[in-house]
N, C-alpha and C positions, 0 to 999 in steps of 0.2 A: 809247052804242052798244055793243052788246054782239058781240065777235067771236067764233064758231064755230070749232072747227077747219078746217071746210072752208075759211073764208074767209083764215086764217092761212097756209094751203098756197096757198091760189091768193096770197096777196101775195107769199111768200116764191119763189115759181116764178116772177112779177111781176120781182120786184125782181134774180134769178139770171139772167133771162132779156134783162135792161136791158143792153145796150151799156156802161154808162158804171158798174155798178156791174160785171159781168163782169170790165172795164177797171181797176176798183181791187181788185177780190180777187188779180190776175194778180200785180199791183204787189204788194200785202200779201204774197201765198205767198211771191214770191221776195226780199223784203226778210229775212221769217223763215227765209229756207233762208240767205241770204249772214250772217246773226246766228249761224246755227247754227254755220258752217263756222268762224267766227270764234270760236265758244265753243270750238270743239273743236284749233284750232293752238295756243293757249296759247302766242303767241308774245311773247318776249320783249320790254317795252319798246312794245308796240304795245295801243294801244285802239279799240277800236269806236266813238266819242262821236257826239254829233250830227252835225258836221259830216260826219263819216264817212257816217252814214244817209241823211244830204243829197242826197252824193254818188254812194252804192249807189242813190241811187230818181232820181235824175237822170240814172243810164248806163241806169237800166231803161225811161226813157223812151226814151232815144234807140235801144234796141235792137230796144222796139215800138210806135213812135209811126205807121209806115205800117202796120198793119196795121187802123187806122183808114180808111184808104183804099182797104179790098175791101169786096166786098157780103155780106152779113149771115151765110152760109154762112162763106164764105173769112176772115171776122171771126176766128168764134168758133175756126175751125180751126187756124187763123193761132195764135190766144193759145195753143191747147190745145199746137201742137206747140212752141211756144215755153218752154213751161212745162215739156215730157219735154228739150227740149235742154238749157237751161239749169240743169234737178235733174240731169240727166246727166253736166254741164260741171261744175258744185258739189261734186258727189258725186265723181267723180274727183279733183278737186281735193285732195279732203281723204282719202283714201286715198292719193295717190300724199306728199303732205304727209310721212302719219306713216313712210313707208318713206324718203323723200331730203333731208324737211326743206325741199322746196319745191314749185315750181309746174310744172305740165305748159305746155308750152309748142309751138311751130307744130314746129320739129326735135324733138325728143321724140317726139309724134302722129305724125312721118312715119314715125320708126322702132317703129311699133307692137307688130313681132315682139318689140321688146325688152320689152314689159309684157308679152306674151300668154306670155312664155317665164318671167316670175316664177314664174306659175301656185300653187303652196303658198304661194309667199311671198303674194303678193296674198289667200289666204284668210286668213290671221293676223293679217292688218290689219282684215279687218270686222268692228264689234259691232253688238250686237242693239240700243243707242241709234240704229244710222244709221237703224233701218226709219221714224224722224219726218220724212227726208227724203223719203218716199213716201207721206208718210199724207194726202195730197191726193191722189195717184194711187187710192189703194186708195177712197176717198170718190167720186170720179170714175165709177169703177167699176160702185159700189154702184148709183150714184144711175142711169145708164145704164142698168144692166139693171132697175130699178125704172123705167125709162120705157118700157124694149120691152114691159117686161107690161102696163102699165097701157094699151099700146096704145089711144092717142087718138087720134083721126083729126087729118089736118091741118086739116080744115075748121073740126072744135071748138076747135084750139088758134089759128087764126088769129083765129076770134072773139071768142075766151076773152080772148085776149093783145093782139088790134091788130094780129096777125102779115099776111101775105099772100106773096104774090111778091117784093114789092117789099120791098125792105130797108130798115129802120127806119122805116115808115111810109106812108103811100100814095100822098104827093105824090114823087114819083122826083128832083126838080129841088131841092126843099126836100135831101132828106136827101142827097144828093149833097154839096150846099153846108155841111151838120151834119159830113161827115164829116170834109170836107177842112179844114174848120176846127178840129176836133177834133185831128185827125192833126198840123195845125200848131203849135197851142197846145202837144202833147206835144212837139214837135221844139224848141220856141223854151223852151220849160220845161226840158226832159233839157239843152239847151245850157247857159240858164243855172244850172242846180245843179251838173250834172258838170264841165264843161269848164272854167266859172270860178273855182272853189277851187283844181283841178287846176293851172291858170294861175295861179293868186297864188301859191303853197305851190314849183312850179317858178322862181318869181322873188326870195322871200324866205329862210325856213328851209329848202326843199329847192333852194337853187339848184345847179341842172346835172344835174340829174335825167332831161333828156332828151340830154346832152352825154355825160353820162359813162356805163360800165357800171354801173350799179347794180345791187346784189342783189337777184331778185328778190321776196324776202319786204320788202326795203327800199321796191322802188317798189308792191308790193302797200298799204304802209303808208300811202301817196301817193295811190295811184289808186283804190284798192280793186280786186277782183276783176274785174269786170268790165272798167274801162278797164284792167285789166294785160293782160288778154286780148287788147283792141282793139287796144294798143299793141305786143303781141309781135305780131299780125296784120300790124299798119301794116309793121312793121321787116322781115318777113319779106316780102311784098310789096317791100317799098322794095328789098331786094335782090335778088331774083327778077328782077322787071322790065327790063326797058333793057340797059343798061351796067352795072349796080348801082352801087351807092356809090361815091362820090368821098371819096377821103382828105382832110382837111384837112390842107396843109403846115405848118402846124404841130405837126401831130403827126407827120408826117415828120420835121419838125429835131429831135423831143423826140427820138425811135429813131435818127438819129441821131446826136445827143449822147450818149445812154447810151450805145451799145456804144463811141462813141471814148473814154470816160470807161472804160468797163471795159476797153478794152485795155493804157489809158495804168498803170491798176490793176496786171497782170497782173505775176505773179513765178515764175512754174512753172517757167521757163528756171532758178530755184535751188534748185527743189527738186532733194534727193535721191533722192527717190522718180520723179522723174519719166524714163520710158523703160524704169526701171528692168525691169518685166515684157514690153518688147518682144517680139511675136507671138506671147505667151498666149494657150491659149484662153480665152474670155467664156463665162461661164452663167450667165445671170441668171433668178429666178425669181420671179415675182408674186404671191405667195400672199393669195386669196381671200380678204378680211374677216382678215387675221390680224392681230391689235392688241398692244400691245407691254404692256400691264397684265399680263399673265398669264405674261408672260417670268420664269423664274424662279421662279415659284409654285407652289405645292403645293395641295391640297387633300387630305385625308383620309391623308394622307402619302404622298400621291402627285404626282411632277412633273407640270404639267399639259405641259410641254415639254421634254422629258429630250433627246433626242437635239440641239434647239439650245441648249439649254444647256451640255449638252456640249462641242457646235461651236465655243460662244464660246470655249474655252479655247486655242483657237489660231487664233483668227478677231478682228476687228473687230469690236466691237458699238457700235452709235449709238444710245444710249440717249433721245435726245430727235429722232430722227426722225419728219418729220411729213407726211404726206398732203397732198398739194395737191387733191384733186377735186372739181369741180362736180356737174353737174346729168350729167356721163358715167359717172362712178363710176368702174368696171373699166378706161373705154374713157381716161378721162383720166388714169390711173397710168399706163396703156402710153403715152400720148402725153406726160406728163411729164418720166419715164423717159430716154423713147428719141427725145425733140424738145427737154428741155429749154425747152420754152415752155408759161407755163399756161396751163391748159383755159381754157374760153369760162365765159362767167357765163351763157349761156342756148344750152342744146342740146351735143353732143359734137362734138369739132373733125373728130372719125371720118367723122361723118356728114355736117354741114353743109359741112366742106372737104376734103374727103377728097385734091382735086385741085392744092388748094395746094403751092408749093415751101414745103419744109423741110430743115433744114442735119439731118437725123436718124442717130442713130447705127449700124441698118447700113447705111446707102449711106456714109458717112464709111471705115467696117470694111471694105465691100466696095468701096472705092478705094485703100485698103490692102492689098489681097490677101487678105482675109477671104472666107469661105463664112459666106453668116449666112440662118438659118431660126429661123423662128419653131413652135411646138408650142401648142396647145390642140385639147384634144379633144372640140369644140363645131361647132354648125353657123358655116359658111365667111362665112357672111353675118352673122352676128350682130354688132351693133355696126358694121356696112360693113367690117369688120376686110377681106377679101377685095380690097375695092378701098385700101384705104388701105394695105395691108403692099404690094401693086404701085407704089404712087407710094413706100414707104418703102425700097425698092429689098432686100427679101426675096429672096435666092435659092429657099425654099420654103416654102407657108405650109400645114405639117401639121396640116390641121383633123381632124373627125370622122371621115372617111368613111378616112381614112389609117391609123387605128389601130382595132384587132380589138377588139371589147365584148366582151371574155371578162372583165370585173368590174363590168357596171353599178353606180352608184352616183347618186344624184341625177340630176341635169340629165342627164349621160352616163357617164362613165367611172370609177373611181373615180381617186384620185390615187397607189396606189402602181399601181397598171398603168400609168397613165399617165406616171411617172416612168421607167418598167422600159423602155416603149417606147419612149419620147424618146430614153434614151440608147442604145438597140439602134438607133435611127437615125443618132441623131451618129457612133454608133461603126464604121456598116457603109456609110452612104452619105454620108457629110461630110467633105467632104476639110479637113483639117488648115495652117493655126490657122478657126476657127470663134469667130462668135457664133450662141449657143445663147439664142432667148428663150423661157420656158416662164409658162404662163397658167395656173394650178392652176383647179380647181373645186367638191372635194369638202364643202368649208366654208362652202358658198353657203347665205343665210337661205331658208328657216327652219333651216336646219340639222338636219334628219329625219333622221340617222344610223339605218341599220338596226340592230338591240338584236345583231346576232351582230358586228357592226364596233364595237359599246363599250366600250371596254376602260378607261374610269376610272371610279370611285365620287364620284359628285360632291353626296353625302349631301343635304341639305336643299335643293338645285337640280335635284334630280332630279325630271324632270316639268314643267319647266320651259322656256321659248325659252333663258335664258341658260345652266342646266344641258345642253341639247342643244347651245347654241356653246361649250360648253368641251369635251366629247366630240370636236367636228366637229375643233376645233383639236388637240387631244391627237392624234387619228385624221391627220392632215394630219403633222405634227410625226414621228409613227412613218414616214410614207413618204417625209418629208426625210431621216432616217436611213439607209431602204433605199438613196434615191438616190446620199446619199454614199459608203455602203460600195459598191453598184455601180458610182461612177465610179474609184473607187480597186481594186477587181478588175480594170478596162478598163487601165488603166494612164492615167485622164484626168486622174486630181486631181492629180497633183502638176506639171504644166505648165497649170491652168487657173486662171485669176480669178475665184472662183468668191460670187457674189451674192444674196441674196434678203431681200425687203424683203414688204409688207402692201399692197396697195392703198388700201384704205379701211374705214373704221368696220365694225362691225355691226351697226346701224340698231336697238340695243337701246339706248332712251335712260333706263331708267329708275333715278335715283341711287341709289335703298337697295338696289336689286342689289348695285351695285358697291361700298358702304358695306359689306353684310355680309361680302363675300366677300372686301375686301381687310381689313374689321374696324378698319375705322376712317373718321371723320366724313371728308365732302369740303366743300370750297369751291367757287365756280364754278371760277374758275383748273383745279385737283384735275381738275372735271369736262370743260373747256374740252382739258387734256391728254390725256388718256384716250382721248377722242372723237375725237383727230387725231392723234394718237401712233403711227405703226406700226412696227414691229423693221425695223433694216436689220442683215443683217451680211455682212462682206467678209471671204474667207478667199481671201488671195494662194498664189500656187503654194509657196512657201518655210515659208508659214505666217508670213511676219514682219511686225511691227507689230502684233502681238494687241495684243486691251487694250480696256476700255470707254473710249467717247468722249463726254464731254458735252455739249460742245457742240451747237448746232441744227445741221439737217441737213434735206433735204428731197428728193420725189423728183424732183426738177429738175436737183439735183445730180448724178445716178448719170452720166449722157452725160457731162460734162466732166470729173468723177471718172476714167472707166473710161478715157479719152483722155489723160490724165496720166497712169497706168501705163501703156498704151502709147505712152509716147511721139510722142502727135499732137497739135499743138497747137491750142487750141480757137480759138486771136485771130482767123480769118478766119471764123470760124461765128458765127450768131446764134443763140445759145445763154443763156440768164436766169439758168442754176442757178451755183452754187459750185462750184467746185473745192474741194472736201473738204482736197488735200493740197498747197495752194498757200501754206498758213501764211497767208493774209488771214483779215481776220475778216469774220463773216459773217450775213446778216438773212436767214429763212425767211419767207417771206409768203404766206399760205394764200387762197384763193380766194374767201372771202368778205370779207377786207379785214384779219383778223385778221394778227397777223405778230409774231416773237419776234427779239431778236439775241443771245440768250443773258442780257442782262440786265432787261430786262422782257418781258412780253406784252401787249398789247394783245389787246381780245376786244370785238369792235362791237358794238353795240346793234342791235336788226333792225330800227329806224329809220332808221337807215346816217347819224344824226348824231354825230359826232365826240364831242362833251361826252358824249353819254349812254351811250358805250363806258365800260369799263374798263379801267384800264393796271395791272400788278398786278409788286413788285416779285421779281424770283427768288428775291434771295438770301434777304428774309424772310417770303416766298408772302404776302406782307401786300397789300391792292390800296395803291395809293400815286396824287399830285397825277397827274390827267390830261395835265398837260402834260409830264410826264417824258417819255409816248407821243409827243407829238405829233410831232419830227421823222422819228421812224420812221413815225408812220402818213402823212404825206407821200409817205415813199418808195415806201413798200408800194402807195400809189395811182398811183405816177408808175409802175413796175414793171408794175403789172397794164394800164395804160392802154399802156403801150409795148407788152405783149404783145399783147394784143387787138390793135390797130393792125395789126401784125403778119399777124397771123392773118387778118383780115378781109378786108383791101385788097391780100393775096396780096404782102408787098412783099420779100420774100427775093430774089426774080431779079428784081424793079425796083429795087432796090438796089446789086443786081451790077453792071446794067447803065446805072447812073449815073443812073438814075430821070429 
């Protein structure tokens, strides 16, 4: 039998136009788009294998097994819009990936203004590879406006095809019965591919995967894409609804065991230091993506941080201070900071709990007789900041609309206006002792420095994202300078505690950057540092105790730190961090499970299984036996599960009040 073209097109229309081949192209696209997003995380330690694909094409069933069960219209529509949500859902996915390192999630989505406010940043993350994640769409298209023209009547196409009124067929009773049996096959199949691995893998090598916080690129490892979605759905749900969540008393006794175990700890009643700055002013400052690799460094023989280098010579410097932040970034160094409890593992505690009690350090300061405001020169709402600095018991919270744009500069302000005005505020409307919290911004990715604000030669980087964040920094670093000789014109600096530390990373991951520039080879360890590393330094009114400190340090620590100079004792607060000047030794434990105590690091696998981490020894950067790690990664997991606990089930005033 000899086929025609004509006859090739009408089978191919045929077989496009079938129910059940439709039904498996829907399947095929989105399996090849969930392959893709996985080619494109390059995540550590994790594979895409079969069981995986099993699993990816068994939540696809379950996501459109009823749309089997509309009539022949509402079918095809049903898959078409199923296909723009879920390239939509994918496609985000992997964008928001290369910027945080993880997943977008139900809190994240609510706070939308925070992605719409990336804006530069989010275009620096698209390449011209993503356009394969549309190239169904753009096919779709084609083939569409190739049927408005060829304009066929319905009559010919009902003939042509079998088509009519009646959906899939002309007995109405018959294909009803086709459908629902279709619809069900998919629902009893998506169950058993997805939901039953999901179920084994939860009881065997991932057990407690529903129990405990997991990371989640860890439970993405588990679930894949889609049930991670499901599952942040369910949880976010699960707490909306009702009552929300019920603590389990057991993890009450665990919170409190720990804090009576950290009191029985506590020794700051011998320190020296402690009281010793009694009703100092506090100014602490958060400085934007600033990373501690470039502390010290030069480039083309130029400081890239001359003015805190300087600083260090009569200040504190924490050479191995580290970032605790989630999936909040900015929002979770400020809640660190100034709550001493870590951030959540999915969504910012800003947003999702904004209402919760916390033992925070200015409602602590302003029970002391402190005046305490906060300073960013951003919109009042970003991040919930607005409702969350009112529960953090803020005397005032000077956002955008409070300071004069007389230096745009990125996002809003630049940072030496910003600096200029801060302290024109501490100095004319804040009554004295004062904590002063300041949110810097001018060093925000992409870090687009205008070319009249660049003042280093950053030779062979120039041109570059990492060449523009050493400018942003350098530029950041001259208006720390301004700041300092302004509070010292005031007459501030010499009765003030004066603070500033890094929020978080600069979401610039790639190692022979940072090979060329520091000029020399890295290890993971090397890279694992760098990445979570941020400068803190402390310059007391007297200037005494200068000196670098090596020890680990974290931003958890600053609250009970800054409450040990002045003399307020932290033992009745629920507070996680170190006291820096307590003389205890001490475990930093970062947000994804990693955690240092000065003598190894542990660094997880984004499998989130224990053996497949790394435990790496300090003193000869060599990795060393996993089980060196394992009592510390114990704790670091008992730590993080007390905080969340914490955080979720609101239990600070159920505590008080004898629960």
């Amino acid at each position: 039998m000899v086929f025609t073209s004509s006859s090739r097109s009408s089978t191919l229309r045929r077989l496009l136009h079938h129910p059940l081949s439709l039904y498996l192209l829907f399947i095929a696209l989105m399996l090849l788009k969930l392959m893709w997003l996985h080619h494109n995380l390059h995540a550590y330690n994790i594979t895409m294998g079969l069981l995986d694909n099993i699993i990816a094409i068994g939540s696809l069933l379950l996501i459109s097994f009823w749309t089997w069960w509309l009539p022949r219209k509402g079918y095809k529509i049903s898959l078409i819009a199923l296909n723009l949500i879920l390239t939509a859902l994918i496609y985000a996915d992997m964008v928001y990936y290369r910027y945080f390192q993880d997943f977008l999630t139900i809190p994240v989505l609510l706070q939308a203004k925070q992605v719409d406010a990336l804006g530069d940043s989010i275009a620096t993350l698209l390449q011209p590879s993503d356009l394969l994640f549309f190239a169904d769409w753009m096919a779709f298209v084609v083939y569409g406006v190739a049927r408005i023209l060829t304009r066929r009547s319905r009559a010919i196409r009902s003939s042509r095809y079998g088509y009519n009124d009646l959906p899939y067929g002309h007995n109405r009773s018959k294909t009803r019965t086709r459908r629902f049996t279709a619809g069900s096959i998919a629902l009893v199949l998506g169950l058993s591919l997805a939901v039953g691995p999901i179920y084994y893998y939860s009881k065997t090598w991932a057990k407690g995967l529903f129990d405990n916080n997991w990371w989640n690129v860890s439970m993405y490892n588990v679930t894949g894409l889609l049930a991670f979605h499901g599952y942040d759905l369910y949880n976010y749900a699960k707490d909306q609804i009702g009552s929300g969540p019920e603590v389990d008393p057991a993890d009450v006794e665990l919170v409190k065991s720990f804090f009576a175990e950290k009191q029985n700890q506590s020794s700051q009643a011998d320190s020296t230091l402690f009281g010793k700055y009694k009703d100092s002013n506090v100014i602490v400052v958060q400085g934007e993506a600033f990373m501690n690799f470039m502390i010290g460094q030069s480039i083309g023989g130029q400081e890239i941080t001359p003015h805190f280098n300087e600083l260090m010579k009569e200040s504190q410097y924490y050479s191995h201070f580290y970032h605790q932040t989630g999936q909040g970034r900015t929002s979770d160094a400020d809640f660190g900071a100034n709550i001493s409890l870590h951030p959540l593992p999915i969504g910012s505690a800003f947003v999702r709990y904004a209402d919760h009690a916390y033992d925070s350090l200015p409602s602590i300061l302003k029970d002391n007789g402190y005046s305490t405001n906060v300073f960013h020169a951003y919109e009042s709402g970003f991040w919930n900041r607005y409702t969350m600095y009112q529960n953090m018991n803020y005397d005032k919270f000077y956002s955008k609309n409070d300071f004069a744009q007389d230096d745009p500069l990125g996002w809003s302000l630049s940072d030496l206006s910003f600096f200029r005005q801060s302290v024109e505020k501490m100095d004319s409307q804040v009554s004295q002792p004062f904590y002063s919290f300041l949110i810097t911004l001018s060093s925000h990715h992409p870090y687009a420095l205008p070319v009249d604000k660049q003042q280093l030669d950053v030779g062979e980087f120039q041109g570059t994202m990492f060449g523009n964040y050493l400018q942003s920094v350098h530029y950041v670093d001259s208006a720390l300078g301004s700041l300092v000789e302004d509070l010292k014109n005031r007459g501030l600096w010499d009765n003030t505690i004066f603070m500033f530390y890094g929020d978080h990373d600069n979401s610039i991951k790639e190692q022979a950057k940072y090979e060329k520039f520091l000029g020399r080879s890295l290890n993971q360890l090397d890279m694992e540092q760098i990445m979570n590393e941020v400068p803190l330094l402390v310059h007391l009114p007297d200037g005494g105790e200068a000196g670098t400190f090596d020890e680990p340090a974290g931003q958890l620590d600053i609250t009970p730190s800054v409450l040990h100079l002045l003399g307020v004792s932290d033992q009745s607060y629920y507070h996680m961090g170190n006291d820096v000047y307590d003389g205890s030794s001490r475990t930093v434990v970062l947000r994804n499970g990693a955690f240092t105590d000065g003598s190894v690091f542990y660094i997880p696998s984004d499998d989130y299984i224990y053996e497949h981490g790394s435990c790496y020894d300090l003193s000869s950067r060599d990795e060393s036996d996993i089980n060196a790690c394992r009592a510390g990664h114990d704790e670091a997991s008992k730590r993080l599960r007390v905080s969340d606990t914490i955080i979720t089930y609101d239990l600070i005033t159920r505590l008080r009040e004898g629960l």
